[in-house]
C-alpha positions, 0 to 999 in steps of 0.5 A: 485486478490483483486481491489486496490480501494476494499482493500484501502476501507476495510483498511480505514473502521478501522479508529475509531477502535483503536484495541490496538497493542497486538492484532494486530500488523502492518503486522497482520493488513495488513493480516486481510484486506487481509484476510476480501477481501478474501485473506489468509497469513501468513507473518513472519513480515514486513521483510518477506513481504518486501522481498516475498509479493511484485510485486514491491517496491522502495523508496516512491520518486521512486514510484511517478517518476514511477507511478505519484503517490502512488497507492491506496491500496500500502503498505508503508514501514519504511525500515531501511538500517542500514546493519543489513540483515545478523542479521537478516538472509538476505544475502541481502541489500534490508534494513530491514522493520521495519514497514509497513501501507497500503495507503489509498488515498489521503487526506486519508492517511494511516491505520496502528497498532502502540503501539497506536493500530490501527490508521491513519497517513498521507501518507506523513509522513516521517516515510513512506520510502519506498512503495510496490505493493502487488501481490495479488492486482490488482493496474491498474495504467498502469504507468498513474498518477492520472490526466492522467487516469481522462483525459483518462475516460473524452476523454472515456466520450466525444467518447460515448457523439458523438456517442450517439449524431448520 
């Protein structure tokens, strides 16, 4: 299990690097960062991890009602629900992921690979439509929010500043 700070990191590390598109597409650059924390797949597009990659995914809305926030090291999706399942062989209506960019952090962003080849975009923009939580990486949200967690460590910091104290 790859750490979601290890993976939004390895990600962030290929934002000058302007590898063209032909030679990394949206869900091949997800695999390579995966593959450069240790970790092998073979997805068949953003389709396929959409539908076998994920332990959850819902609307970009849906994860910050859940989680407070995105998490770090989330894939987010451009997800079409335009009834194109069948088409496309899902006998399903999860919508069909056109593409997909891995979320950084805040201020950060995401890292993706568009015809522009490999490039960052905010983690806001509107073509972000959906967000997913990799089984492989361990995102420790516990359900807390950015400043819930940080209140957490500092309360942590306060009981081990008494205890020193005695």
């Amino acid at each position: 299990m790859i750490d979601c700070v290890k993976f939004a990191e390895q990600a962030y590390t290929y934002r000058d690097s302007h590898i063209p598109y032909k030679e990394l597409d949206c869900q091949a650059f997800v695999e390579k960062v995966l593959r450069d924390c240790g970790v092998s797949r073979n997805w068949r597009g953003s389709n396929h991890m959409w539908r076998e990659a994920l332990k959850w995914r819902g609307t970009y809305t849906e994860a910050l009602v859940k989680y407070g926030c995105i998490p770090r090291g989330a894939l987010l999706f451009t997800v079409k629900t335009d009834g194109g399942e069948k088409k496309r062989g899902y006998n399903d209506k999860d919508g069909n992921a056109c593409h997909v960019g891995i979320f950084t952090g805040e201020g950060y962003g995401a890292m993706h690979s568009t015809t522009g080849g490999v490039q960052q975009a905010r983690g806001d923009d509107r073509r972000w439509t959906h967000v997913g939580l990799l089984k492989d990486v361990d995102y420790h949200t516990d359900g807390l929010t950015d400043r819930e967690m940080l209140e957490k460590i500092l309360d942590y910091v306060k009981i081990i500043s008494e205890v020193l104290k005695k």
